[in-house]
TORKOL-4160 file (C-alpha; in steps of 0.2 Angstrom, whole numbers, padded with zeros to 4 digits, m for minus):
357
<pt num="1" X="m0142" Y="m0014" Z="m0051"/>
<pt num="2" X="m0124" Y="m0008" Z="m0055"/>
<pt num="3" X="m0115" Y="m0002" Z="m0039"/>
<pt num="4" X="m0103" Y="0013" Z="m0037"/>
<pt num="5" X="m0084" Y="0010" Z="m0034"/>
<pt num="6" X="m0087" Y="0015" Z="m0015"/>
<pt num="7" X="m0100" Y="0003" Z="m0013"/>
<pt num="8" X="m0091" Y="m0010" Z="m0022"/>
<pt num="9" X="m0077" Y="m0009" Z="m0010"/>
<pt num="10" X="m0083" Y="m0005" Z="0003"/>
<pt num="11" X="m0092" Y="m0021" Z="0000"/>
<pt num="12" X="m0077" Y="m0030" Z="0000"/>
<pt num="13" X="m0071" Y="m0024" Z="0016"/>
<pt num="14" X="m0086" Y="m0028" Z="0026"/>
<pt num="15" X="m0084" Y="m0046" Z="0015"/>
<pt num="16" X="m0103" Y="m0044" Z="0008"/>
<pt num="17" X="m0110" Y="m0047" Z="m0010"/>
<pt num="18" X="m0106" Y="m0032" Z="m0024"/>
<pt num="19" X="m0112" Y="m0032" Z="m0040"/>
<pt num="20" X="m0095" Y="m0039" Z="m0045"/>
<pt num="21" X="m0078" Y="m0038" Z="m0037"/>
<pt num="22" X="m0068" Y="m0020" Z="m0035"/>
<pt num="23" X="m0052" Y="m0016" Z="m0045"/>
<pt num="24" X="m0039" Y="m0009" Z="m0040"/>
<pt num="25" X="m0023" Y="m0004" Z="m0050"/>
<pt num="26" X="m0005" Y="0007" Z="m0046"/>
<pt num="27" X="0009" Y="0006" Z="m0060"/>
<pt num="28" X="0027" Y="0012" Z="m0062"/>
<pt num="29" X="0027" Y="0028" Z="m0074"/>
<pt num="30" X="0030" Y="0016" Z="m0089"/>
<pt num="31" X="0018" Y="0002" Z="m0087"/>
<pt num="32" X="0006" Y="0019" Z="m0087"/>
<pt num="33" X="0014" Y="0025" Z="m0102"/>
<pt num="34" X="0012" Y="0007" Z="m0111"/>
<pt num="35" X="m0005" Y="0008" Z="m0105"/>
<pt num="36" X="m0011" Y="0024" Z="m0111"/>
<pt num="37" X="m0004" Y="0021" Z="m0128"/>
<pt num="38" X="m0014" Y="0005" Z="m0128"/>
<pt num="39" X="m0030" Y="0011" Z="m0126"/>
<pt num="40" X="m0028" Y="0030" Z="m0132"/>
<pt num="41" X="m0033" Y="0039" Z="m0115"/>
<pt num="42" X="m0025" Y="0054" Z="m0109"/>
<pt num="43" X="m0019" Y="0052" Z="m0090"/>
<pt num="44" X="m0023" Y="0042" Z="m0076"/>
<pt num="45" X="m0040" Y="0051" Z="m0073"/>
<pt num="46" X="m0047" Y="0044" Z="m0088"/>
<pt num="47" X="m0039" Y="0028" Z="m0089"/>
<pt num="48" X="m0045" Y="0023" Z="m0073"/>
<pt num="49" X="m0063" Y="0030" Z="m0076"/>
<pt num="50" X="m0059" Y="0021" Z="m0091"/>
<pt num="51" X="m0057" Y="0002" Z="m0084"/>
<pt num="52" X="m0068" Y="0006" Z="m0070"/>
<pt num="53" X="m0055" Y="0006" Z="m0056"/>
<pt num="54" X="m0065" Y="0006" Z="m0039"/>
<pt num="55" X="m0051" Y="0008" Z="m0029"/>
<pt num="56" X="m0040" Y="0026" Z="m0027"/>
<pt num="57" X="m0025" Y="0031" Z="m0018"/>
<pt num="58" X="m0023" Y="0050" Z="m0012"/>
<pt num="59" X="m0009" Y="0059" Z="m0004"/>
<pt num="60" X="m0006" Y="0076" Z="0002"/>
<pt num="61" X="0006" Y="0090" Z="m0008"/>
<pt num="62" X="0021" Y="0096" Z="0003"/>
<pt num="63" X="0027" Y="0113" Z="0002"/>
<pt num="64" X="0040" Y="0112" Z="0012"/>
<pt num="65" X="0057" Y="0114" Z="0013"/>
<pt num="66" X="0065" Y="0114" Z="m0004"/>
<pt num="67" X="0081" Y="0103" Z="0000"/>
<pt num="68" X="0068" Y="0090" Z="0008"/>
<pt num="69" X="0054" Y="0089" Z="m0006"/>
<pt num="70" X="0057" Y="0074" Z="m0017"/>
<pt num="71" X="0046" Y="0062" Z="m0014"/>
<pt num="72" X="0051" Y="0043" Z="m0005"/>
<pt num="73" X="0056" Y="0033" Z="m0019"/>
<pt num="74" X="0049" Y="0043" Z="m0031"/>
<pt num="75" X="0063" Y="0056" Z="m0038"/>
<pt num="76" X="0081" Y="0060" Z="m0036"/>
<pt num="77" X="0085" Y="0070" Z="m0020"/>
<pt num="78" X="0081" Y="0071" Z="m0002"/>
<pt num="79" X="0066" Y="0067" Z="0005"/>
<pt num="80" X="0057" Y="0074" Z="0019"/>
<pt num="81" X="0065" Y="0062" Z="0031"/>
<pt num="82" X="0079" Y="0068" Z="0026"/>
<pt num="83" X="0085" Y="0051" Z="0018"/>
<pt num="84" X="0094" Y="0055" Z="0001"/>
<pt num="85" X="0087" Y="0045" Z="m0014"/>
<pt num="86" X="0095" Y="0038" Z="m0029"/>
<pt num="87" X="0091" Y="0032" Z="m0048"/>
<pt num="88" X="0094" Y="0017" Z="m0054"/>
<pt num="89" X="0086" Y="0011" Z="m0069"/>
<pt num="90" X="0086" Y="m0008" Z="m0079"/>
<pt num="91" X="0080" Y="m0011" Z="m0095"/>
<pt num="92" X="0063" Y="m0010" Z="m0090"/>
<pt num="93" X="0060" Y="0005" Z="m0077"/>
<pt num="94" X="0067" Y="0019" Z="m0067"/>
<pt num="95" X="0071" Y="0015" Z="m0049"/>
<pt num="96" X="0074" Y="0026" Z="m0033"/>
<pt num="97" X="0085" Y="0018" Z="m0018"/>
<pt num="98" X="0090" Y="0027" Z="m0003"/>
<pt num="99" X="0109" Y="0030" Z="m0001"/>
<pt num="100" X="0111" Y="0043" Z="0015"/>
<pt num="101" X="0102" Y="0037" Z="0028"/>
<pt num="102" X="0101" Y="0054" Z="0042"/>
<pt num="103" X="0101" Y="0044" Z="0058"/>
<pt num="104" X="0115" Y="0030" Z="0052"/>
<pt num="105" X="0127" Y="0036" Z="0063"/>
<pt num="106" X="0118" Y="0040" Z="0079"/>
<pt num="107" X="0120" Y="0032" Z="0096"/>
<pt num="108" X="0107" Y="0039" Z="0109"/>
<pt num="109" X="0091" Y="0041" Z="0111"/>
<pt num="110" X="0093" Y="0058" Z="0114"/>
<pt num="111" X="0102" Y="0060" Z="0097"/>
<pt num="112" X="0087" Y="0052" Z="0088"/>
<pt num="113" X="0075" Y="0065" Z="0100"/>
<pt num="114" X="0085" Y="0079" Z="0094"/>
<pt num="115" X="0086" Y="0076" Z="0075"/>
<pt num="116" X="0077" Y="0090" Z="0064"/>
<pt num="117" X="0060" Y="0079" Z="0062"/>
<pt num="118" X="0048" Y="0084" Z="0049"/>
<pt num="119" X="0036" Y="0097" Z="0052"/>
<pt num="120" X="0014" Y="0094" Z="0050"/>
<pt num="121" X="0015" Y="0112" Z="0042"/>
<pt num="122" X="0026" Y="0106" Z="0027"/>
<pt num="123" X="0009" Y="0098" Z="0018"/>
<pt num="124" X="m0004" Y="0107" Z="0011"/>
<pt num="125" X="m0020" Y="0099" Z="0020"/>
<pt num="126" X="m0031" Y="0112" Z="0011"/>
<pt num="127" X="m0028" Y="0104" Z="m0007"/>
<pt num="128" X="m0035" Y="0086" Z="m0002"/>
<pt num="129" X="m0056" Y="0091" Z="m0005"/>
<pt num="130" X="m0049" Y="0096" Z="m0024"/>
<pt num="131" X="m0039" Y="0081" Z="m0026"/>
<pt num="132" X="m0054" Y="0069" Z="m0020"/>
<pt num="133" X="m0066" Y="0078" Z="m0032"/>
<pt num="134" X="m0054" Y="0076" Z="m0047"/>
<pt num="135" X="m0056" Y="0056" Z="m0041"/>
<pt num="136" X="m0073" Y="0056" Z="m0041"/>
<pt num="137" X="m0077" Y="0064" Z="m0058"/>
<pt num="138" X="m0085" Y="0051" Z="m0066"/>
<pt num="139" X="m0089" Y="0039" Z="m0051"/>
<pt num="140" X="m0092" Y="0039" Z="m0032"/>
<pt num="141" X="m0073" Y="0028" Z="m0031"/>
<pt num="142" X="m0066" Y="0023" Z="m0013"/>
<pt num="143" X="m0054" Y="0033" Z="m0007"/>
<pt num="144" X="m0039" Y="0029" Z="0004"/>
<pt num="145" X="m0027" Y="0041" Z="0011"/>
<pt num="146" X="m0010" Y="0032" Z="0015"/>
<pt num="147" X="m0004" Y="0038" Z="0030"/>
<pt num="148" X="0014" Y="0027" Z="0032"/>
<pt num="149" X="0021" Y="0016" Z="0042"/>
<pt num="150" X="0031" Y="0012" Z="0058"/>
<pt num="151" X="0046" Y="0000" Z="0051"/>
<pt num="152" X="0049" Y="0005" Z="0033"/>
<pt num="153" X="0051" Y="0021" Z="0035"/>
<pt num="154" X="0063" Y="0021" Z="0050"/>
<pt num="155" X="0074" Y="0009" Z="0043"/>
<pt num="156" X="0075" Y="0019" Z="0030"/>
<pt num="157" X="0082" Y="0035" Z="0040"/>
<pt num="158" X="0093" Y="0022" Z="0051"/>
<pt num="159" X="0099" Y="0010" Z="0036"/>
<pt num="160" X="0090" Y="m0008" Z="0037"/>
<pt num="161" X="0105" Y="m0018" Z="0045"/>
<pt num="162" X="0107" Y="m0005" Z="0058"/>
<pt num="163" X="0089" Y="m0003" Z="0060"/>
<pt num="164" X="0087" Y="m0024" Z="0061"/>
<pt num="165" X="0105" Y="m0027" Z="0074"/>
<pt num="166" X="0093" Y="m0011" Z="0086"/>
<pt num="167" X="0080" Y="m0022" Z="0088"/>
<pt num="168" X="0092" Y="m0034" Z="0095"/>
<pt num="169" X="0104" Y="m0024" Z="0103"/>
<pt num="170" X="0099" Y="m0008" Z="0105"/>
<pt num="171" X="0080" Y="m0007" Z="0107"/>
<pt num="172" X="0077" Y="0008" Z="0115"/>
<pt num="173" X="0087" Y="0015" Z="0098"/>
<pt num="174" X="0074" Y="0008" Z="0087"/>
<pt num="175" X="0059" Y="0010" Z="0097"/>
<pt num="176" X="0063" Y="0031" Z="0097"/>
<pt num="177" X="0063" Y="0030" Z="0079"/>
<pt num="178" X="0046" Y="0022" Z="0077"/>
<pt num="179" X="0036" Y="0030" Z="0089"/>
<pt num="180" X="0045" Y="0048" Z="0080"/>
<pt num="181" X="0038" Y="0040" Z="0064"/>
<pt num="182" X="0021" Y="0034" Z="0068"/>
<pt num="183" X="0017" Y="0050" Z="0078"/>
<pt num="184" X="0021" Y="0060" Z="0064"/>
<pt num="185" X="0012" Y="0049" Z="0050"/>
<pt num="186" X="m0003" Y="0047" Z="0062"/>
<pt num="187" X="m0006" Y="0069" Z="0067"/>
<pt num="188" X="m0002" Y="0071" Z="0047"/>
<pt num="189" X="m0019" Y="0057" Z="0042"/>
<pt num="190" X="m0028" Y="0066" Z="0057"/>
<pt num="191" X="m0026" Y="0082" Z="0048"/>
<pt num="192" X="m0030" Y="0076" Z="0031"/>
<pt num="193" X="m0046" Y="0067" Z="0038"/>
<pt num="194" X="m0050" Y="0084" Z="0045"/>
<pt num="195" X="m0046" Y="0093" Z="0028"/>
<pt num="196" X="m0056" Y="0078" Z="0018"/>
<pt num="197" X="m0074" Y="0083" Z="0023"/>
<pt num="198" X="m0079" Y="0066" Z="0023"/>
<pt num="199" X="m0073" Y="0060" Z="0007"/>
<pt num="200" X="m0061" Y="0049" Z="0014"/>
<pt num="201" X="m0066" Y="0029" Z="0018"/>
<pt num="202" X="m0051" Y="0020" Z="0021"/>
<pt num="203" X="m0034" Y="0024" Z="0030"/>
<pt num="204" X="m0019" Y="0014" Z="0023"/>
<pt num="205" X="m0001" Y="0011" Z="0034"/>
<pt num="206" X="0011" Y="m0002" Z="0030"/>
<pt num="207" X="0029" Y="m0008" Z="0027"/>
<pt num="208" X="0037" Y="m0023" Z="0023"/>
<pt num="209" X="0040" Y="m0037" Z="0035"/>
<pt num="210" X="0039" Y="m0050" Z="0027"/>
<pt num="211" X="0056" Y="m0059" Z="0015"/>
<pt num="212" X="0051" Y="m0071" Z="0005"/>
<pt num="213" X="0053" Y="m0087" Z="0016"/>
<pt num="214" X="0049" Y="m0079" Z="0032"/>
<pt num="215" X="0046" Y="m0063" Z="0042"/>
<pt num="216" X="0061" Y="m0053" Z="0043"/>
<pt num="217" X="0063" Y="m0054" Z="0060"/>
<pt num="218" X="0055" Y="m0064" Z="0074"/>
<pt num="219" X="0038" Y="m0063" Z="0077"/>
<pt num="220" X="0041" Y="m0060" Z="0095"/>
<pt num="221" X="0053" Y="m0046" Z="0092"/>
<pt num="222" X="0039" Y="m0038" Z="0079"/>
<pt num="223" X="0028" Y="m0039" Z="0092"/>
<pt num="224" X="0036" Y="m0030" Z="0106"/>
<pt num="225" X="0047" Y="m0017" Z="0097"/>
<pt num="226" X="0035" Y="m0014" Z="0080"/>
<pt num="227" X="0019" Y="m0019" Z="0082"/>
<pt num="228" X="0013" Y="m0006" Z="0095"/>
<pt num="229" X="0019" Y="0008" Z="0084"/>
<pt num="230" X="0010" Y="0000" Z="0068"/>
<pt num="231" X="m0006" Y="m0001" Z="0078"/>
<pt num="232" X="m0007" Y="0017" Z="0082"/>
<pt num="233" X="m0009" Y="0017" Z="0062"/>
<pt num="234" X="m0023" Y="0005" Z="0062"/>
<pt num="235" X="m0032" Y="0003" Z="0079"/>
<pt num="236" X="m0039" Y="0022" Z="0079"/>
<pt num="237" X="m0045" Y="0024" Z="0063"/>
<pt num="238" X="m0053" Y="0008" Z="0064"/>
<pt num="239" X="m0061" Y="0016" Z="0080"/>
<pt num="240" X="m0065" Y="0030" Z="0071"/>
<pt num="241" X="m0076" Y="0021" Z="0057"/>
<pt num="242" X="m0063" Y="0019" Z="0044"/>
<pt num="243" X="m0058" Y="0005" Z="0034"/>
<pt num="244" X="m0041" Y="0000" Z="0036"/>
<pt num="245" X="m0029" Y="m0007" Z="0026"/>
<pt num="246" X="m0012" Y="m0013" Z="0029"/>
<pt num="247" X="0003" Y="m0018" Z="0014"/>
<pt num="248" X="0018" Y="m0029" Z="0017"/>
<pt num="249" X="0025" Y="m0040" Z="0005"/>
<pt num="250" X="0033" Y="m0057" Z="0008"/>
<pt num="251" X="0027" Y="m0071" Z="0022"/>
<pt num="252" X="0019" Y="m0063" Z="0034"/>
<pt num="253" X="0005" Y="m0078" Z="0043"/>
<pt num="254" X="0015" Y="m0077" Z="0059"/>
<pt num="255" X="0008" Y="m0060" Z="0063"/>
<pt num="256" X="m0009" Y="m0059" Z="0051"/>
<pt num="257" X="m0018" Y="m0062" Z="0067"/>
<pt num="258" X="m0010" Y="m0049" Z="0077"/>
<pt num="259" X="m0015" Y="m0035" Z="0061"/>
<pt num="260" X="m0032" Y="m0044" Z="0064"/>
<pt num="261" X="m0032" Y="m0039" Z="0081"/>
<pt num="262" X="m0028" Y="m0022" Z="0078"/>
<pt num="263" X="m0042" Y="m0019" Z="0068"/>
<pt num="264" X="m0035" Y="m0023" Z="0050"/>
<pt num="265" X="m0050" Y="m0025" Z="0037"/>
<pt num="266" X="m0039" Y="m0027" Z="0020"/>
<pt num="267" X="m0021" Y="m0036" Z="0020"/>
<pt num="268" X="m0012" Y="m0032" Z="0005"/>
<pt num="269" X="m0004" Y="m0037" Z="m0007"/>
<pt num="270" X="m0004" Y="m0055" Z="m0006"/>
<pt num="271" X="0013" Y="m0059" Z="m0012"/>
<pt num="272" X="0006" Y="m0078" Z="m0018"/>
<pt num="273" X="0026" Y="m0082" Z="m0022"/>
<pt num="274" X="0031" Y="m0080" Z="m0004"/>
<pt num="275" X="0030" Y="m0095" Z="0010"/>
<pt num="276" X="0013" Y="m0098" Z="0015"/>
<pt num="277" X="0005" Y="m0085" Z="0005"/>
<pt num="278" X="m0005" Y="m0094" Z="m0010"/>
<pt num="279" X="m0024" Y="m0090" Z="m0010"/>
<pt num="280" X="m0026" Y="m0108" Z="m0002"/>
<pt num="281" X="m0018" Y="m0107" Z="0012"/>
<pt num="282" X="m0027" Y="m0088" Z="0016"/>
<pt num="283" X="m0041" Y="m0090" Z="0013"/>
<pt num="284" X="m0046" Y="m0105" Z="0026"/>
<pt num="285" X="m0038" Y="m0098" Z="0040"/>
<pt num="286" X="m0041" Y="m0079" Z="0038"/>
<pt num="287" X="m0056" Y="m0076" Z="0025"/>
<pt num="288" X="m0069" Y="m0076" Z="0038"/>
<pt num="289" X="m0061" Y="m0061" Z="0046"/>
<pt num="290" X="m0049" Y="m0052" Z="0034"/>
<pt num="291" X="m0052" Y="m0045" Z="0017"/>
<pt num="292" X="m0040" Y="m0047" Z="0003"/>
<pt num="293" X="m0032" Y="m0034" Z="m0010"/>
<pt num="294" X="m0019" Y="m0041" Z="m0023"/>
<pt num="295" X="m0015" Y="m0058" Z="m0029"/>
<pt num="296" X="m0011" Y="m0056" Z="m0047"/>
<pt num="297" X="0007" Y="m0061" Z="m0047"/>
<pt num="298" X="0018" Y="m0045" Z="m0052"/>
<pt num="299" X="0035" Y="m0056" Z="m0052"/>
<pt num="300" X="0032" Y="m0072" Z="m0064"/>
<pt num="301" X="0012" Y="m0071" Z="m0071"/>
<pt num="302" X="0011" Y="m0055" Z="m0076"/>
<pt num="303" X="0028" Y="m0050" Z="m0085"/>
<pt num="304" X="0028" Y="m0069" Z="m0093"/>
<pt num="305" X="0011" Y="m0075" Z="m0095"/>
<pt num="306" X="m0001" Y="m0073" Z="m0110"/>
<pt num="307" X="m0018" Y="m0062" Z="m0108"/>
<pt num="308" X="m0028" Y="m0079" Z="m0111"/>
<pt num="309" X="m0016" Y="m0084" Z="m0095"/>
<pt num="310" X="m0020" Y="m0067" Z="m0085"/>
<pt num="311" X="m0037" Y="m0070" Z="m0087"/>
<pt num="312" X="m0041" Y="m0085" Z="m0081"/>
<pt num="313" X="m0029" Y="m0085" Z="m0067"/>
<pt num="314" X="m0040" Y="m0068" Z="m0060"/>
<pt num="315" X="m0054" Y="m0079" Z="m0061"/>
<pt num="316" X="m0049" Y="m0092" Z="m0052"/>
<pt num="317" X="m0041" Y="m0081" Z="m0038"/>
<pt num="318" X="m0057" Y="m0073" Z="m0037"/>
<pt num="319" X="m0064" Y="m0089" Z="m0035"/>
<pt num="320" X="m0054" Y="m0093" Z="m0020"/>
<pt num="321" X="m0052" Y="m0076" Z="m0011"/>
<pt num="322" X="m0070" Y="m0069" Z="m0017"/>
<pt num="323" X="m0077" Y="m0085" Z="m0006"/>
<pt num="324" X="m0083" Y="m0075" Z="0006"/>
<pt num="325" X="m0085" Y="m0059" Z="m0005"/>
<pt num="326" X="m0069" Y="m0052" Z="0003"/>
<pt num="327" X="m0059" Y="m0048" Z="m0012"/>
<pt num="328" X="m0051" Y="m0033" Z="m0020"/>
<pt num="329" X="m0043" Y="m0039" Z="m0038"/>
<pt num="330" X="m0027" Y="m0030" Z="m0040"/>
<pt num="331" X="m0010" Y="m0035" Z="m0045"/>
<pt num="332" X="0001" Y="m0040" Z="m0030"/>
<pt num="333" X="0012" Y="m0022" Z="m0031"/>
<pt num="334" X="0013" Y="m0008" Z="m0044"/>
<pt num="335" X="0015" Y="m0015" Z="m0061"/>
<pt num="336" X="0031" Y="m0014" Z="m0069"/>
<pt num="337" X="0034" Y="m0009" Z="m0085"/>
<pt num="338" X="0040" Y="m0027" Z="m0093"/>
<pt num="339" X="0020" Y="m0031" Z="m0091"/>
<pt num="340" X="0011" Y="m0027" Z="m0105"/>
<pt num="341" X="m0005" Y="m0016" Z="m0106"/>
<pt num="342" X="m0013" Y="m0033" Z="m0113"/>
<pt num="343" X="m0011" Y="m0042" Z="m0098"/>
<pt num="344" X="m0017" Y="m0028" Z="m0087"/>
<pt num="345" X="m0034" Y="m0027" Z="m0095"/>
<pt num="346" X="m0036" Y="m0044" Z="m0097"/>
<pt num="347" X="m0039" Y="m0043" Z="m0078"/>
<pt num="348" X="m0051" Y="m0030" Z="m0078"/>
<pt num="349" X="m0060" Y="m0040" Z="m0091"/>
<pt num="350" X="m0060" Y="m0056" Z="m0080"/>
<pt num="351" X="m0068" Y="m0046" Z="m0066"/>
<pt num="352" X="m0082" Y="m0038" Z="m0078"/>
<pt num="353" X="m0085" Y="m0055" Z="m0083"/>
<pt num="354" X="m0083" Y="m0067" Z="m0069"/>
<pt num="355" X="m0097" Y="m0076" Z="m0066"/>
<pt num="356" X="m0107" Y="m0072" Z="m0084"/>
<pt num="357" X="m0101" Y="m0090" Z="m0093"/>
């Protein structure tokens, strides 16, 4: 008996059998371009209704400030950190890097304490029941709210190499900054939860730790600086009956078991290029007690390889971190437009026939 989306993953997360595995899919605005020539659709709604896409993302509108209303990466302007972001394009996409970062210069705790912080009232909590509905139109989909993260975000108001010589020299520097953040991200997904009237089933945090040979800094200083403020993004939603679901790219198996710990129950995005990452070395040491989202290589498969080649590389992943039905089939970050559409739904045609040979 076919399952919803919801079911599907929420399935996945509590690593029991669906009627097959979940999908889940993000793009850059031209691999959705690309995509929705291919197949004639007219907007994300009904593409993703469209490939049968189990897994959506939600956020919540901001109304603040004007001067501080571009989105994180996402346009050209300050955001509402206050961190200035910049184009940059290739041949390929449009990028956004951050070139003002608003406590680069600080030296005290007290100056981080005194910085003009965002306020919860600059979102608009009441739109969140519309935009989960307009989600659900044609299926009862998973919904995740995003709330942040405790090391990405800072580092990006502080600059990385300044935020990364804190940890090491000045502690109590970075510290301020990620309990600010954290505390902010976490009342922000409290009042969404409270505006979502059930709707939502999993809260999302993350923030890259990992490069792609090792975490980018000790596991020991992750734990005592980072890690408390990251776990005020998992631990109490998990208490609260919520899925959770943390993203970092790069090799992060030092610190899996701590996110574990904390009451993660999806890692993404499995970055399968970075050390100790493949699906065989996962699996094994982490598929009894953690469920996977990601896996189809965004750097070399998708960009390079045929659809005959997506295809049955899905299925073979599947076949590695579906073993203990723990698996959420999605490329390993937003696809970028040198994929082609093609390749993209030669994965949602693994999933709808894996297993039917």
């Amino acid at each position: 008996m076919a399952m919803t989306g919801k079911e599907r993953v929420l399935a996945a997360a509590a690593r029991k059998k669906a009627d097959r595995f979940p999908k889940s899919l993000r793009f850059t605005q031209e691999a959705l371009d690309d995509l929705l020539a291919l197949t004639g659709k007219t907007g994300k709604q009904e593409l993703f209704d469209y490939l049968g896409i189990d897994y959506r993302w939600i956020g919540v509108p901001f109304k603040g400030p004007k001067n501080r209303s571009q989105v994180t990466l996402g346009g050209e302007g300050y955001d509402f950190w206050g961190c200035y972001n910049k184009a940059v394009k290739n041949n390929f996409n449009t990028y956004y890097e951050i070139t003002y970062h608003p406590l680069g210069q600080m030296k005290t705790v007290r100056e981080i304490e005194d910085y003009d912080w965002p306020e919860l009232d600059w979102w608009d909590y009441d739109a969140i029941p519309g935009l989960i509905k307009a989600e659900k139109q044609s299926d009862d989909t998973a919904v995740m709210f995003f709330a942040g993260g405790a090391f990405e975000s800072p580092w990006y108001m502080r600059g990385m190499e300044q935020f990364l010589i804190d940890i090491y020299d000045e502690p109590g520097i970075a510290e301020a900054i990620s309990r600010k953040v954290a505390e902010i991200y976490y009342q922000r997904a409290m009042r969404v939860i409270e505006a979502s009237d059930g709707m939502i089933d999993i809260i999302g945090s993350g923030g890259d730790i990992g490069g792609q040979n090792a975490l980018m800094l000790s596991p020991g200083k992750w734990r005592k600086h980072i890690m408390p403020y990251s776990a005020k993004l998992i631990t109490p939603f998990k208490e609260m009956g919520f899925r959770t679901f943390y993203h970092s790219d790069g090799a992060i198996t030092p610190v899996i078991d701590d996110f574990i710990g904390m009451g993660l129950d999806i890692l993404d995005p499995i970055q399968v290029g970075a050390a100790g990452m493949t699906p065989e070395e996962l699996f094994p040491a982490f598929g009894d007690r953690l469920s996977f989202h990601g896996a189809i290589d965004e750097v070399e498969l998708l960009p390079n390889a045929s659809p005959d080649e997506v295809y049955a590389e899905t299925q073979r992943i599947m076949g590695i971190l579906g073993g203990n039905n723990g698996y959420i089939v999605s490329p390993t970050h937003q696809v970028q437009g040198d994929t082609s559409p093609e390749n993209i739904l030669a994965i949602c045609a693994a999933v709808d026939e894996y297993g039917k040979d």
